[in-house]
C-alpha positions as a printed Julia matrix, in Angstrom:
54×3 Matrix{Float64}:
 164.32  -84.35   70.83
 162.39  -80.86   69.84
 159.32  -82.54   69.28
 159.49  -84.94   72.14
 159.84  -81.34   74.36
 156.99  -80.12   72.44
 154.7   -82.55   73.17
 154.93  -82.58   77.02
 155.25  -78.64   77.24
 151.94  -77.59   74.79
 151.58  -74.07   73.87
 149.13  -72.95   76.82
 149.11  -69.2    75.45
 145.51  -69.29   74.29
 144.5   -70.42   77.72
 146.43  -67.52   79.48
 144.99  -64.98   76.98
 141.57  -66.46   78.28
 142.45  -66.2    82.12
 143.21  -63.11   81.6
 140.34  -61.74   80.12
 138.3   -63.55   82.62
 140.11  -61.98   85.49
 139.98  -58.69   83.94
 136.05  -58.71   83.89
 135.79  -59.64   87.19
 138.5   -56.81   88.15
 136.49  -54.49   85.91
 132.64  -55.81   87.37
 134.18  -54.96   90.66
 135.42  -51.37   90.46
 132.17  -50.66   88.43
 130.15  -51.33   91.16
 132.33  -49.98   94.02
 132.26  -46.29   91.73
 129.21  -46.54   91.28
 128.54  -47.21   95.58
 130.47  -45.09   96.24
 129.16  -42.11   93.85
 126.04  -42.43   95.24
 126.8   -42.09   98.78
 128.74  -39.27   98.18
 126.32  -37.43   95.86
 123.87  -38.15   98.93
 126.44  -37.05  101.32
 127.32  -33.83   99.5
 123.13  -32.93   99.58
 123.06  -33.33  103.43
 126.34  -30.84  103.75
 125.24  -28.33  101.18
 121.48  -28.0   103.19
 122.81  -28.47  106.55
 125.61  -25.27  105.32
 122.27  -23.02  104.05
């Protein structure tokens, strides 16, 4: 009966380990880019307010 069980429930953890690191690159590709957006404009930002203050 065990085996039977085992054979129409496979062990699917190497796939989740796998979707998971996929997702987790695209999280990470993501909040790279919006940092580094973001950094940018406020370094830019920050330039305009310090000149416009002197």
């Amino acid at each position: 009966m065990g085996y039977s069980l085992s054979k129409l429930w496979p062990n699917e953890e190497g796939q989740d380990v796998a979707e998971y690191s996929v997702m987790l690159a695209v999280i990470l590709v993501i909040v790279v880019s919006t940092v580094r957006l973001i950094g940018s404009n406020a370094g830019n930002v920050f330039s305009q307010v310090g000149s416009a203050i002197q």
